[in-house]
C-alpha positions in Angstrom: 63.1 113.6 -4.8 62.9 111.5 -8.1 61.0 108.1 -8.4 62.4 106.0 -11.1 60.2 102.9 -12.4 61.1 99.7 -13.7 60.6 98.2 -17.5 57.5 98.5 -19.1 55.7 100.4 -16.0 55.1 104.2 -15.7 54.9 106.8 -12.8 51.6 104.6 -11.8 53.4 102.0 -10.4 54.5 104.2 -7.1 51.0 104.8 -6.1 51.5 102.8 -3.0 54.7 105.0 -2.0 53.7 108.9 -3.5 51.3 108.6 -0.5 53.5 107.6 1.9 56.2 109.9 0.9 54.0 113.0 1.1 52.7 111.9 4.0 56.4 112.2 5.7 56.5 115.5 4.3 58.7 114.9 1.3 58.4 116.5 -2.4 57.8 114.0 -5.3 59.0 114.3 -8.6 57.5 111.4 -11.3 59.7 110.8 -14.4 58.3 108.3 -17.4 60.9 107.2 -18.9 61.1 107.2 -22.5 58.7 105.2 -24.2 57.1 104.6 -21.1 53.6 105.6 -19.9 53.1 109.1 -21.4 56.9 109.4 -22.7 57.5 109.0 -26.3 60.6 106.6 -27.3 62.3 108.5 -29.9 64.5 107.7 -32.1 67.4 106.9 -29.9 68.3 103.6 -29.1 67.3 102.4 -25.5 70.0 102.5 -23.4 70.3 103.0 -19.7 72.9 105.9 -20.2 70.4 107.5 -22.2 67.9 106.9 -19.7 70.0 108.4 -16.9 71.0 111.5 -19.0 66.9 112.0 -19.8 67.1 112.5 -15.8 69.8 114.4 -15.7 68.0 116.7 -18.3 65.3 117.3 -16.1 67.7 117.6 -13.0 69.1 120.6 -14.9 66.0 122.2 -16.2 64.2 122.2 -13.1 67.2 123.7 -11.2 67.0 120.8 -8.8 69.4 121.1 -5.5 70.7 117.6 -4.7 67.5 115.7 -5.2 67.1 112.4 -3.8 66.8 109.4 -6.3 64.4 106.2 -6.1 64.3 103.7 -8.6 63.3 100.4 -8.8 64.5 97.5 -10.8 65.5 99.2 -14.2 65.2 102.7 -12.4 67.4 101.3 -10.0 70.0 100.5 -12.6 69.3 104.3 -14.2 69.7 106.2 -11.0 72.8 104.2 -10.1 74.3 105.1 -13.6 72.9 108.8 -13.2 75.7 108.2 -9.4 78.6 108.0 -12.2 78.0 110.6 -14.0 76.7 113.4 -11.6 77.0 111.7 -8.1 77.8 115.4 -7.2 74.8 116.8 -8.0 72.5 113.7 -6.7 71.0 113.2 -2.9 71.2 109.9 -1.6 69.8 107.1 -3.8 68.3 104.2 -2.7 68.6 101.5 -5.5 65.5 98.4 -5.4 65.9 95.7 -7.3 68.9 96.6 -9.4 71.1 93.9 -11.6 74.6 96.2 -13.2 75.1 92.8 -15.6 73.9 89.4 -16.9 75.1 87.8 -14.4 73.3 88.4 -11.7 70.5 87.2 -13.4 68.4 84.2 -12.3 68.7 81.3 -14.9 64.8 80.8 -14.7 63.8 84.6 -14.3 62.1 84.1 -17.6 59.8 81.7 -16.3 58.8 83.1 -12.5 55.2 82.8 -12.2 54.8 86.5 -11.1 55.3 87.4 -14.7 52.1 86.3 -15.7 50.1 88.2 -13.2 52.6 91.2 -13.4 52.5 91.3 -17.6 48.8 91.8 -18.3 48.6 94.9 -15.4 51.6 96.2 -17.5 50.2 96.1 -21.0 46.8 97.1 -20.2 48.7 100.6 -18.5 50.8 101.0 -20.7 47.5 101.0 -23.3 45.9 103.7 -21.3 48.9 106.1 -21.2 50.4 105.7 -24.3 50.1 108.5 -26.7 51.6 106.0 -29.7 50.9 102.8 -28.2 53.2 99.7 -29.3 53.6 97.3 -26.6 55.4 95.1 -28.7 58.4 97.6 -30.2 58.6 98.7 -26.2 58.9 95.7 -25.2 61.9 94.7 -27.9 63.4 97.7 -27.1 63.1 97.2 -23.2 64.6 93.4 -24.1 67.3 94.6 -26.1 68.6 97.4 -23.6 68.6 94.2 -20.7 70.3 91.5 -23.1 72.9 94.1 -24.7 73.2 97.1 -22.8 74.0 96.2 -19.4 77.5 96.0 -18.7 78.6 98.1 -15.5 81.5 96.2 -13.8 83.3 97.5 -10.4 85.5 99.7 -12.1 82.3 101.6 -12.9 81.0 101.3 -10.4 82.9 102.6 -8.2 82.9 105.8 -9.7 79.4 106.4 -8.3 79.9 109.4 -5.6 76.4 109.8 -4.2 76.2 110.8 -0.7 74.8 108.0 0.6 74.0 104.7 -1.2 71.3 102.2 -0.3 71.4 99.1 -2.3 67.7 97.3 -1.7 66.9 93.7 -2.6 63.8 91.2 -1.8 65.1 88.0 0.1 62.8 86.4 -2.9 64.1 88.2 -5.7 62.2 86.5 -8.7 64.9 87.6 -10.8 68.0 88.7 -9.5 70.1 86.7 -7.6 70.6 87.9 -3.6 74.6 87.4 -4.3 74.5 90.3 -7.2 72.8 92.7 -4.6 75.7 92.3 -2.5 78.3 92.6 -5.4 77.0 96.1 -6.3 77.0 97.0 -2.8 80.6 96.0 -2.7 81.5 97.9 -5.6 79.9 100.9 -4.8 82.2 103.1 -2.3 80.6 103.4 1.0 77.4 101.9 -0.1 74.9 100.0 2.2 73.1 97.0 1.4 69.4 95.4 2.8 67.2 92.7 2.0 63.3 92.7 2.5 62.4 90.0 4.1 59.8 87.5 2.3 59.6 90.2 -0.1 60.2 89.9 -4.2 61.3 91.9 -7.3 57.3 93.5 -6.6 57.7 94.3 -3.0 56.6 98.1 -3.3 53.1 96.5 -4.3 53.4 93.0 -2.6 55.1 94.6 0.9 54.4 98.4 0.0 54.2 99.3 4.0 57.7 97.4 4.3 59.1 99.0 1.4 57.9 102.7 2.5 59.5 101.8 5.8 63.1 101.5 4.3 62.9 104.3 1.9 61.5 106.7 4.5 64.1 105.2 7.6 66.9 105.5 4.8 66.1 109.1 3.7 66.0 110.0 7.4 69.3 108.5 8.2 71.2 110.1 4.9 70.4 113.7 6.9 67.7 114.2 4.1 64.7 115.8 6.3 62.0 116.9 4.0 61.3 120.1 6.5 65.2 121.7 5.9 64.9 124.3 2.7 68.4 123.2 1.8 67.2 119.1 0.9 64.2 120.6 -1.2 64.6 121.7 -5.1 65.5 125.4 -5.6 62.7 127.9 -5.7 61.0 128.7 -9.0 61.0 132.0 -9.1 58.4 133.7 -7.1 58.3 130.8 -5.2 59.5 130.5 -1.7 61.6 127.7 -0.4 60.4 127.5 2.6 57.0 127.6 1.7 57.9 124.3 -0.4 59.6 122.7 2.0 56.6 122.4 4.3 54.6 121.6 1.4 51.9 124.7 1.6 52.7 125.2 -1.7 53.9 123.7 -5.2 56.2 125.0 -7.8 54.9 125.2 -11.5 57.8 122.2 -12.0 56.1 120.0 -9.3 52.3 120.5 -10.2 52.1 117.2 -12.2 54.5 115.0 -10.2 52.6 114.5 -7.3 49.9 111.5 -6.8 48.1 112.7 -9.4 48.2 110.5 -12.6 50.3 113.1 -15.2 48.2 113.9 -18.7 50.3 114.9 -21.2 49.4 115.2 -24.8 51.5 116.2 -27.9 51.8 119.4 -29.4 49.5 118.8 -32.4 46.6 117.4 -30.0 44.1 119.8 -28.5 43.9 120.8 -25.0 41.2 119.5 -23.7 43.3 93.2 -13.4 45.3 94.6 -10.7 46.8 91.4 -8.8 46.4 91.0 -4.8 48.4 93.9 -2.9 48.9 95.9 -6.4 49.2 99.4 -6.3 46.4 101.4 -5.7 45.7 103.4 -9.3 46.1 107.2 -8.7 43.6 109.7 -9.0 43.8 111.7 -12.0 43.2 115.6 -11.5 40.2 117.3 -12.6 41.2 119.7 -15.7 40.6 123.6 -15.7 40.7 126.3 -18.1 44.1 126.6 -20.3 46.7 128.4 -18.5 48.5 131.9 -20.0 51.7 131.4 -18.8 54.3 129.7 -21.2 56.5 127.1 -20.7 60.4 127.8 -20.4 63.0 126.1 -23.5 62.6 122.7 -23.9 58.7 122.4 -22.6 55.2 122.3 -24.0 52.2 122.3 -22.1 50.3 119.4 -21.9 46.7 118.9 -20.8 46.1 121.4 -18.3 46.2 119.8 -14.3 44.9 121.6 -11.3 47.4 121.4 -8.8 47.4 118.5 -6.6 46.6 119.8 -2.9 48.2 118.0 0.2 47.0 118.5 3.6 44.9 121.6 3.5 47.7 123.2 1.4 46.4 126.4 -0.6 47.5 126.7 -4.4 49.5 129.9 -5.0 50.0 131.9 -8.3 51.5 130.6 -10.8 51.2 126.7 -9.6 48.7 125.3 -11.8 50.9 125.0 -15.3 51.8 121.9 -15.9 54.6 121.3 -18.1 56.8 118.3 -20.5 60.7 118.2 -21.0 61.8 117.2 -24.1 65.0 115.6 -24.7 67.2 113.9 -27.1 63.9 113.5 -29.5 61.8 112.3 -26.8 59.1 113.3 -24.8 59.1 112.8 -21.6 56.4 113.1 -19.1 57.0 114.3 -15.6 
């Protein structure tokens, strides 16, 4: 599956779920999106189409067989555009926080006091990830793509043709209205729709055991068992999809997406205060000698990872490349 982060965060801000998801046996694939975490931004205007064609990019390079999608907040928004587009190639997606216009917007979202324990936890990542840190043009840019770029009415969406839709929201939204949750789910053919209880825009780190507990019980219920070879990526070649499906192994394309923090660096480089229930940080691999093997088209190897190892599993041939997609100008680090 695909985890999809909100504005201004980066893969990081899932290290309460990665663990739980692995946990149940599933395969985790971490996207930043451009211009976020370890991304670049290009030179493209931030949009959330281009933000759901980045995924589907990476849906095509890595061969990927129906994958599941997760997003929250402005991932949610991404991975429910990426249902218009490609609903035929997608999994189930279960869509967290997600606002398709303006109007489902909270008149005093601007001033909820979460913001000012969320911002500083956000800047100081995005500082430590960043390989051309500037907060402030991400931050316009991220603004600009919310105030000016997000018009999805019913017509489209109801061209989303996922199998199965979950649309997510916190009973205590600090930003979205609960009535534009149930709009979308309207809108959406044969979509579902669930509120968190006492939960906000935050819940996967202020309710993360709640949160894991719909994902996982959704999942389950869209027929997407994590131990049949047909709901798991295809096999890289050489690679086994069996072997992936229980997990005993991982594909070159899924070395750097698992809960290890991704460390990516650009071609011309060498090798070589958390709030009350935040997300647990995750733990960065240990580096080891350069690998031989190339990328395919379209990558570059970054900072050599080992693999991450789950459960006793054994690293095979060939799994400890890690590699970056480019796309559309941009970097972007998986």
């Amino acid at each position: 599956m695909i985890l999809l982060h909100g504005g201004l965060s980066s893969h990081q801000a899932w290290g309460r779920q990665v663990p739980a998801l692995l946990d149940a046996g599933y395969q985790v694939i971490l996207i930043d999106s451009r211009g976020h975490g370890r991304s670049t931004l290009g030179s493209t205007p931030l949009s959330y189409d281009q933000l759901a064609e980045d995924v589907g990019a990476v849906i095509d390079h890595l061969q990927l067989n129906r994958p599941a999608i997760i997003g929250w907040s402005d991932g949610a928004i991404t991975a429910l555009v990426l249902g218009m587009d490609r609903g035929d190639q997608l999994g189930p997606i279960y869509a967290f926080g997600a606002n398709m216009d303006l109007q489902g917007v909270r008149k005093d979202a601007g001033d909820a006091p979460i913001l000012r324990q969320v911002g500083p936890r956000l800047a100081a990542d995005y500082a430590e990830l960043s390989p051309a840190p500037d907060f402030s043009g991400l931050t316009q840019a991220v603004r600009t793509m919310q105030t000016t770029r997000l018009h999805y009415g019913p017509g489209q969406l109801a061209l989303i043709r996922a199998p199965q839709v979950l649309i997510v929201a916190g009973s205590e939204d600090e930003f979205i209205t609960p009535q534009h949750a149930a709009y979308i789910a309207d809108a959406i053919p044969g979509a579902s729709l669930q509120y968190l209880a006492d939960s906000g825009h935050f819940a996967p780190w202020q309710s993360p055991e709640l949160f894991n507990q719909s994902m996982i019980r959704f999942l389950k219920s869209a027929g997407y068992a994590p131990d049949t070879a047909e709901t798991v990526p295809a096999a890289p070649d050489g690679m086994d999809a069996r072997t992936m499906a229980r997990g005993d192994a991982l594909p070159q394309a899924a070395s750097v997406c698992l809960p290890a923090a991704v460390q990516c660096r650009s071609p011309a480089e060498p090798a070589g205060s958390r709030p009350g229930r935040s997300a647990a940080p995750l733990q960065h691999s240990a580096p080891h000698p350069t690998p031989k093997a190339q990328c395919g088209p379209g990558w570059m190897i970054p900072l050599p990872l080992r693999p991450v190892r789950h459960r006793g599993a054994k690293p095979r041939h060939g799994a400890e490349e890690g590699c970056r997609f480019v796309n559309d100008g941009a970097d972007l680090c998986i």
